[in-house]
C-alpha positions as a Markdown table, in Angstrom:
| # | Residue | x | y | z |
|---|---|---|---|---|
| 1 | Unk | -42.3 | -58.5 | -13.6 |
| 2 | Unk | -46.3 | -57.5 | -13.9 |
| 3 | Unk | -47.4 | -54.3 | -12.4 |
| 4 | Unk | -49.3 | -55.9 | -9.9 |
| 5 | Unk | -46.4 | -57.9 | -7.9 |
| 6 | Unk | -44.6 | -54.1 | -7.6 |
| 7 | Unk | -45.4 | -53.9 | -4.1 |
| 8 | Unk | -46.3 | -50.4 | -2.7 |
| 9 | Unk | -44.0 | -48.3 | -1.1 |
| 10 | Unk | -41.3 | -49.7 | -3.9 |
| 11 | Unk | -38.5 | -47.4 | -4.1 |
| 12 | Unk | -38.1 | -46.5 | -7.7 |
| 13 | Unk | -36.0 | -44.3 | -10.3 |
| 14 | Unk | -37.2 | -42.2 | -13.2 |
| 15 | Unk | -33.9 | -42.0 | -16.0 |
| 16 | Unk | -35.2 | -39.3 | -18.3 |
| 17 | Unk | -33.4 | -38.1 | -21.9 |
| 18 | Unk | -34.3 | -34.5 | -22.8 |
| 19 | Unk | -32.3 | -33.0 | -25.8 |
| 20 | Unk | -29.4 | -34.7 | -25.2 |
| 21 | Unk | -29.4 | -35.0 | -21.4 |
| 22 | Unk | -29.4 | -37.2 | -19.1 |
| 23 | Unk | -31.0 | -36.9 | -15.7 |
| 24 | Unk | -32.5 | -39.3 | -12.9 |
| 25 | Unk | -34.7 | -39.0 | -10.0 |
| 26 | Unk | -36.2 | -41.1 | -7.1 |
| 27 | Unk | -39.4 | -41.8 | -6.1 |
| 28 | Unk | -41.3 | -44.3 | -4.6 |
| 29 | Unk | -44.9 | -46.5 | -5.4 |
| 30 | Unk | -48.0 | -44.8 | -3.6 |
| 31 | Unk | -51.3 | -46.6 | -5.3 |
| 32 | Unk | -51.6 | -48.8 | -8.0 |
| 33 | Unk | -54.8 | -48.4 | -10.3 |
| 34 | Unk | -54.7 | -51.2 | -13.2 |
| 35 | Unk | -51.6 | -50.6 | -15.7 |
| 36 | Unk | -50.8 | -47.4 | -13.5 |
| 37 | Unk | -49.0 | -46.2 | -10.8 |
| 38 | Unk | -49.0 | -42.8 | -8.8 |
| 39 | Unk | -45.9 | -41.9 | -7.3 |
| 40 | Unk | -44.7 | -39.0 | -4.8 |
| 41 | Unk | -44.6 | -36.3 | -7.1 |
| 42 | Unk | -41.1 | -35.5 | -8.2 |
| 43 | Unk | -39.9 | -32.0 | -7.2 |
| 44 | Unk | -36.8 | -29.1 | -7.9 |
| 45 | Unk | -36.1 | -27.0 | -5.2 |
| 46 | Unk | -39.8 | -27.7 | -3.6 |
| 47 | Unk | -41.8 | -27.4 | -7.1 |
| 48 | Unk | -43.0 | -30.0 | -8.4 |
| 49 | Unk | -41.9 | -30.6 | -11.8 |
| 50 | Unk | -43.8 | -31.7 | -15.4 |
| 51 | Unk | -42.5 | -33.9 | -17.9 |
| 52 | Unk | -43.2 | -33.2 | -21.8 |
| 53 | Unk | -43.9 | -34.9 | -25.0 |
| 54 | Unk | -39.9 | -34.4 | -25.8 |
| 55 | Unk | -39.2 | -36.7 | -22.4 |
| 56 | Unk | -38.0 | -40.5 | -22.9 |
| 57 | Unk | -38.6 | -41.7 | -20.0 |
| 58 | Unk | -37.8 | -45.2 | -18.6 |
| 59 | Unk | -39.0 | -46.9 | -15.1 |
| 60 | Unk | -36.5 | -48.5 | -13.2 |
| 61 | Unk | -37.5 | -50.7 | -9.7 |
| 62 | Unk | -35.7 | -52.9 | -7.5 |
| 63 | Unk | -37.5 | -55.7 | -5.9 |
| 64 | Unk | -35.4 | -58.5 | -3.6 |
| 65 | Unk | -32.4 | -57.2 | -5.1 |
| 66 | Unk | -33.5 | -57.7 | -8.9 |
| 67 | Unk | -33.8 | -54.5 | -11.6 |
| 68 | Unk | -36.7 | -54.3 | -14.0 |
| 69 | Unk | -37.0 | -51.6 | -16.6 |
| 70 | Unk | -39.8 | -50.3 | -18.5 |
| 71 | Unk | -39.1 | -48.7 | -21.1 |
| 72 | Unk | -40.1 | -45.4 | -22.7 |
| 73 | Unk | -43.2 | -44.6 | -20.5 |
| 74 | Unk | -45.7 | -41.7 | -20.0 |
| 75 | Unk | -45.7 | -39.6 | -16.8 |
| 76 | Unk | -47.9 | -36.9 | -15.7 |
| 77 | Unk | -49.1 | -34.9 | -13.1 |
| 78 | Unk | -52.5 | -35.9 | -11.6 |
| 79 | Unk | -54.7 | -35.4 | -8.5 |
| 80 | Unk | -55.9 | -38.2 | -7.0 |
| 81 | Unk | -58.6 | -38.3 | -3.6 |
| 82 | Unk | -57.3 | -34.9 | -4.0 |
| 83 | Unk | -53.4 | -35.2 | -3.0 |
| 84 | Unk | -51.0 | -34.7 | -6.2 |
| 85 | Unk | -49.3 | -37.4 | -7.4 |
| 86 | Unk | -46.6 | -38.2 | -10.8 |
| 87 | Unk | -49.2 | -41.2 | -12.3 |
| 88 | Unk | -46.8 | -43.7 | -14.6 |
| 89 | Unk | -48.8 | -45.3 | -17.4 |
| 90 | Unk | -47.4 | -48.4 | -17.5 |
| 91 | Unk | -47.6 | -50.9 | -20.7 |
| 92 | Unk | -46.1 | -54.9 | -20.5 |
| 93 | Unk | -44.3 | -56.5 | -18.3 |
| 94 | Unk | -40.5 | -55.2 | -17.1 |
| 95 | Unk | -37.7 | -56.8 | -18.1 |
| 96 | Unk | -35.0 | -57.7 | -16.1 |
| 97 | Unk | -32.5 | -55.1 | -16.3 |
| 98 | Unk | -28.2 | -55.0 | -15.6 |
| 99 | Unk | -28.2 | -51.3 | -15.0 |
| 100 | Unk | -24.6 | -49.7 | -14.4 |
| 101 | Unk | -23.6 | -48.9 | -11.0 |
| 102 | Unk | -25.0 | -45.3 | -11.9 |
| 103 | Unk | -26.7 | -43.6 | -14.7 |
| 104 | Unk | -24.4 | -41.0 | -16.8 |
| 105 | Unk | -24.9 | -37.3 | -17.0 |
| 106 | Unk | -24.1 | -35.6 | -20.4 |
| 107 | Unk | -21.2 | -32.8 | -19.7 |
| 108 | Unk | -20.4 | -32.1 | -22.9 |
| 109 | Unk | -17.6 | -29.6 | -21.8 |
| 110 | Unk | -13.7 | -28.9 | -22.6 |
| 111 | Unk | -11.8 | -30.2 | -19.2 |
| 112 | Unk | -8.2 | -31.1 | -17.9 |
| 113 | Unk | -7.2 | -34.5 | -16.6 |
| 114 | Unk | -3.7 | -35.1 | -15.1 |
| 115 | Unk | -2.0 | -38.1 | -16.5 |
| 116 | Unk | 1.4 | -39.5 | -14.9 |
| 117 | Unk | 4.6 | -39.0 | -17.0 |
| 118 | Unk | 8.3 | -40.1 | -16.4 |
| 119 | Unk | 8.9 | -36.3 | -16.2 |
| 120 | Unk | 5.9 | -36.4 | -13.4 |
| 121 | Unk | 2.3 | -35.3 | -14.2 |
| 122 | Unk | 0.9 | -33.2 | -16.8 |
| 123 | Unk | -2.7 | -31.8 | -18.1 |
| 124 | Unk | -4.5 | -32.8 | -21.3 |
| 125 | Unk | -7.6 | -31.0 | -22.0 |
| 126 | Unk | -10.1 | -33.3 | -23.2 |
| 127 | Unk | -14.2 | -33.1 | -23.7 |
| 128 | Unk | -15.3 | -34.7 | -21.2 |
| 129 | Unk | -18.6 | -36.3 | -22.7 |
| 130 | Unk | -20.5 | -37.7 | -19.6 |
| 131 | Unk | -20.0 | -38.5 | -15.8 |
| 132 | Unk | -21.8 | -40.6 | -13.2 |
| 133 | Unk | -20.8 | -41.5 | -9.5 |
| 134 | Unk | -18.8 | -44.3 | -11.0 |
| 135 | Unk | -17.4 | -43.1 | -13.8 |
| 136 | Unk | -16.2 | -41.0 | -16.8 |
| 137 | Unk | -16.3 | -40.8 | -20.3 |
| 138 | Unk | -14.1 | -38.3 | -22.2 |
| 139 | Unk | -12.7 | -37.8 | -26.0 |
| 140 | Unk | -9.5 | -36.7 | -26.5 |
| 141 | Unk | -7.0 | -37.0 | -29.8 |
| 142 | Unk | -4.1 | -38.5 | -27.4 |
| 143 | Unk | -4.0 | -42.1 | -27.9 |
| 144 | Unk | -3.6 | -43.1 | -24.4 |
| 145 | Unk | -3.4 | -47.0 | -23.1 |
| 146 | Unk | -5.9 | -49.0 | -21.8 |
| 147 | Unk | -5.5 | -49.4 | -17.7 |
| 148 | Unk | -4.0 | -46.3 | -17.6 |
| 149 | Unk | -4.7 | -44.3 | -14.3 |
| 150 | Unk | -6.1 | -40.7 | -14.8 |
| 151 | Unk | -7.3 | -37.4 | -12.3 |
| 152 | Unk | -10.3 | -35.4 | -12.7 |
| 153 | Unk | -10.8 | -32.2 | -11.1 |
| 154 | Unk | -13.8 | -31.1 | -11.2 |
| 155 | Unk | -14.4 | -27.2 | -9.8 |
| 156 | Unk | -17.8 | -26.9 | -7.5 |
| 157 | Unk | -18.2 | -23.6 | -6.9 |
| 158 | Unk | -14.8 | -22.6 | -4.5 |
| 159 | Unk | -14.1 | -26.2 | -4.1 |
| 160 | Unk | -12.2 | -29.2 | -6.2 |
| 161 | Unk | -13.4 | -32.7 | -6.3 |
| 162 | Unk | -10.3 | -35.0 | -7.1 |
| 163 | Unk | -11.2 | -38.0 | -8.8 |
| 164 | Unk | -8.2 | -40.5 | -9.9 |
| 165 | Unk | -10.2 | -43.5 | -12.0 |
| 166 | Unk | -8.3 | -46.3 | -14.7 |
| 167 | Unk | -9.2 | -46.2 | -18.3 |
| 168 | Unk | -11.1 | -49.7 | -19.1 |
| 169 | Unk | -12.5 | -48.9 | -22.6 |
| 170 | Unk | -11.1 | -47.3 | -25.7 |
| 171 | Unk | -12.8 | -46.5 | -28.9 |
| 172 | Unk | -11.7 | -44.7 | -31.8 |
| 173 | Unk | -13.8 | -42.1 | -33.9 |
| 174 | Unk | -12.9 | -41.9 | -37.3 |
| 175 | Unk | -14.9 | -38.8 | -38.2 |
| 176 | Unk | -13.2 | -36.9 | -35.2 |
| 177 | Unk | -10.1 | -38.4 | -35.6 |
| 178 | Unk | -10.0 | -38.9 | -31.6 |
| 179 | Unk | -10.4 | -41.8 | -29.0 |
| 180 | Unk | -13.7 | -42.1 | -27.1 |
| 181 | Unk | -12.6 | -43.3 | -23.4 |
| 182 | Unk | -14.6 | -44.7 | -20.9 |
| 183 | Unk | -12.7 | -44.9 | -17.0 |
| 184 | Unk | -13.8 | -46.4 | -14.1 |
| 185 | Unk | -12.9 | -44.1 | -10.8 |
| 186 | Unk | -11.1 | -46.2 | -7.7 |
| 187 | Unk | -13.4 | -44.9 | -4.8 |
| 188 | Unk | -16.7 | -44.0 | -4.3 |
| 189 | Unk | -16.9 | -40.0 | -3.7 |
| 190 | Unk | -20.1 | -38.1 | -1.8 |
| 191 | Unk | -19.2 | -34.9 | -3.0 |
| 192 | Unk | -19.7 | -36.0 | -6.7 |
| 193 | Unk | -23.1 | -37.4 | -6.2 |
| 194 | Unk | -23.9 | -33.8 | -4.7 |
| 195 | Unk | -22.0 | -32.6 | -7.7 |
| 196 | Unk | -24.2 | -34.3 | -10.2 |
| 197 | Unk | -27.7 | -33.4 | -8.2 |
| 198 | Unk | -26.7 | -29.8 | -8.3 |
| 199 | Unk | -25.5 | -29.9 | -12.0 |
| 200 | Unk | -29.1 | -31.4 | -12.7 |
| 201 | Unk | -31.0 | -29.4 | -10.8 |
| 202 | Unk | -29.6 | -26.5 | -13.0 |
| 203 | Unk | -30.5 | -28.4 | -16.3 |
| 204 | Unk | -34.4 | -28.7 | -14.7 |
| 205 | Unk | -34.2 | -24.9 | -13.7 |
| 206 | Unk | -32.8 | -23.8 | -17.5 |
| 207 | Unk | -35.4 | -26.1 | -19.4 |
| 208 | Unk | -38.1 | -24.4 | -17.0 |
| 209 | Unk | -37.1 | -20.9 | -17.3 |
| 210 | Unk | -37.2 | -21.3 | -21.6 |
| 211 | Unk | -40.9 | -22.2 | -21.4 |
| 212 | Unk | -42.3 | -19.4 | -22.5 |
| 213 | Unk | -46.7 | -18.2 | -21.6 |
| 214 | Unk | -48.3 | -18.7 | -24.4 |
| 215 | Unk | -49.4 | -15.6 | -26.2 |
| 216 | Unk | -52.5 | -13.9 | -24.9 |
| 217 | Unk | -55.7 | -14.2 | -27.1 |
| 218 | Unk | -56.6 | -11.3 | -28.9 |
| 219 | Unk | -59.4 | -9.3 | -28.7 |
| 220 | Unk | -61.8 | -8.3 | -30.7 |
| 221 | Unk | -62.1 | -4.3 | -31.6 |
| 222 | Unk | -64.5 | -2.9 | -29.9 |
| 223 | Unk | -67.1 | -1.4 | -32.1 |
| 224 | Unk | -68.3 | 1.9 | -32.6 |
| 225 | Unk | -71.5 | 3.6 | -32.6 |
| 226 | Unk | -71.9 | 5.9 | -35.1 |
C-alpha cells in the first residue's frame, strides 16, 4: 500500500510505546502532501497532545477490509492553511498487517483471578502484565492448564467489571520461576473498552504533568556605576 491510494477521510489508529506502555488512539486522513499526511489532531480531555523523541509510533489503516502498518514513524504537531493538524511523516510502502482483535495495554499490577475448584472457586493473585478488549495476559507461579476457564475483576472506581476468559497460551519463565499466560475472554465487554480509555487517559495526563518548564535564562548582573 503507497501513500497515495490511502484515500482521504481513512479512518486510522496510532499504537504508541512510551517507557513501557502501551496506548492507542484514532484518527482519521485530512490532506495528503507527498510522503505525508495530516490528521485530526489527537486530543486528552480537549488538549491536544504532543508526541516526543522517546515515542515508537506505528500507523495502522484499514482500507476494504485490509490492515497495513507502517512502522516506527514520526508525528508532530503542525499548522497548515492555518487549522492544526497531527502531520505523519510517512517513509515506504505499508505492509500488510494481521493485527490482534485489540492492541494490549501494559498493567503491570498484583490482581486476583477466581479459578473453579472441586471445593468451588478460589483467588490467586497474579501480576497481571497486560489487557486489551479481548484479552489478558498475567504471570503467576501456579502451573495452571491450558483451556482452563478464569474471572477477572477488575475495580473501576465503585464498580466491578467481570470478565470470565479461557487460558490458550502458556509459557514458562525460567528466571521468575513462573508461567506467563495469555487468555482469551468469552464476550465482548463495553465497560472494559471504557476501562482501558480511562486507564490511558491517566497514563497521557501523568507523562504530561512530569514535563517540567525549562529553567529560566539567567540574567546578567546589572552593573554599577561607581
Amino acid at each position: 500500500m503507497n501513500i497515495d491510494e490511502i484515500p482521504n477521510g481513512s479512518d486510522l489508529e496510532l499504537d504508541i510505546r512510551y517507557i513501557g506502555r502501551s496506548m492507542s488512539f484514532s484518527s482519521n486522513v485530512i490532506i495528503k502532501l507527498n510522503n505525508s499526511i495530516l490528521i485530526s489532531p489527537i486530543k486528552v480531555n480537549e488538549q491536544t497532545i504532543g508526541f516526543d523523541d522517546n515515542c515508537r509510533i506505528n500507523l495502522i489503516i484499514k482500507i476494504e477490509g485490509k490492515v497495513y502498518l507502517w512502522d516506527n514513524v514520526t508525528v508532530r504537531l503542525v499548522k497548515y492553511d492555518g487549522v492544526i493538524y497531527h502531520k505523519i511523516d510517512v517513509e515506504g510502502v505499508g505492509k500488510p498487517y494481521n493485527r490482534r482483535e485489540a492492541y494490549r495495554m501494559y498493567i503491570g499490577e498484583d490482581m486476583p483471578i477466581y479459578i473453579n475448584t472441586a471445593s468451588g472457586p478460589i483467588a490467586l493473585t497474579v501480576l497481571v502484565k497486560d489487557l486489551s478488549e479481548t484479552g489478558v495476559g498475567f504471570i503467576s507461579k501456579e502451573d495452571l492448564d491450558i483451556d482452563r476457564t478464569i474471572r477477572l475483576k477488575l475495580k473501576d472506581f465503585n464498580t466491578l467489571i467481570s470478565l470470565s476468559g479461557v487460558i490458550v497460551r502458556k509459557e514458562h519463565l525460567n528466571h521468575l520461576d513462573s508461567y506467563l499466560y495469555g487468555c482469551r475472554f468469552n464476550e465482548k465487554n463495553n465497560r472494559l473498552g471504557k476501562y482501558i480509555a480511562r486507564r490511558q487517559g491517566e497514563a497521557i495526563r501523568k507523562k504530561t504533568n512530569n514535563y517540567s518548564s525549562p529553567p529560566a535564562a539567567k540574567r546578567p548582573p546589572k552593573s554599577s556605576n561607581k
